[in-house]
C-alpha positions in Angstrom: 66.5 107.9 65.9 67.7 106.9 69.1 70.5 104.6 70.7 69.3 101.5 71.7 70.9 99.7 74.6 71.4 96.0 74.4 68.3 95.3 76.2 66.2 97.4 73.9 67.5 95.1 71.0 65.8 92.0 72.6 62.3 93.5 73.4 59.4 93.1 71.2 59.9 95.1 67.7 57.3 95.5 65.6 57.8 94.6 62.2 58.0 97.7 60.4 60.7 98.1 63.2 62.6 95.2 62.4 62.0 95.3 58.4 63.8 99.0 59.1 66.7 97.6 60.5 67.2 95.0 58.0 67.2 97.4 55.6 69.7 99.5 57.6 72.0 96.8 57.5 71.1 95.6 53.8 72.8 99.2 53.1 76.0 99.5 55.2 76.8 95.9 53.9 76.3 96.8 50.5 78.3 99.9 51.3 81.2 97.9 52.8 81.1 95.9 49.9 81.2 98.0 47.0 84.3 99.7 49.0 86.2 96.5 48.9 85.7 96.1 45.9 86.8 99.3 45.0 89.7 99.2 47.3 91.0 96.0 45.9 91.0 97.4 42.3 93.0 100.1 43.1 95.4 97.9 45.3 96.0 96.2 42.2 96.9 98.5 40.2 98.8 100.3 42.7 100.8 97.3 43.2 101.5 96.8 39.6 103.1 100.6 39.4 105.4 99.3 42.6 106.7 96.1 40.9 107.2 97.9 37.9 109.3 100.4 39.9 110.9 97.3 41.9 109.3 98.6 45.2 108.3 95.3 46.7 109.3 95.6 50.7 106.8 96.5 52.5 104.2 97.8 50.2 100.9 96.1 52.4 101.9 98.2 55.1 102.4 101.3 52.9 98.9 100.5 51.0 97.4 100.2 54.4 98.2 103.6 55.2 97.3 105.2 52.6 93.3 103.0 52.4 93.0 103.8 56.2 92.7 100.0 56.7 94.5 97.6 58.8 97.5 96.3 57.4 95.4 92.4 58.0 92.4 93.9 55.3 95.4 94.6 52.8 96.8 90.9 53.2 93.1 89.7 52.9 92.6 91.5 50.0 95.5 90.8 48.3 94.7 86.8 49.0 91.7 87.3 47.2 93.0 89.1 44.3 95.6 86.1 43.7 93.1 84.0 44.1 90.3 85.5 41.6 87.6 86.4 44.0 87.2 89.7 44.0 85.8 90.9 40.6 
């Protein structure tokens, strides 16, 4: 499979073509997904152990580290946990 330029992406596809890439992307969202989901499960408990420890300063930041994520994606998660849209 090659590199397409952004020039490429606007020319005719045929539709095995395009029904490919859909289904490309189809997977690396579903991929993303499942890993936020995962990732926000285990921020949770995580960040039960550090309350329970009294370690509450700057735990997004740590958590961020240690998921490879930016310390923004910890915040977002976290908003979403609170709120009770994750599961």
């Amino acid at each position: 499979m090659s590199t397409l330029t952004p020039l490429e992406w606007t020319a005719y596809a045929d539709d095995e073509t395009v029904a490919r890439r859909a289904a490309g992307r189809a997977h690396y969202n579903s991929v993303r997904r499942a890993r936020a989901v995962e990732r926000r499960r285990q921020l949770w408990c995580e960040r039960r152990k550090l309350r329970a420890v009294g370690e509450v300063w700057g735990w997004q930041k740590r958590m961020a580290r240690v998921f490879g994520v930016s310390p923004a994606t910890i915040c977002h998660d976290w908003r979403l946990i609170r709120l009770g849209k994750v599961w």
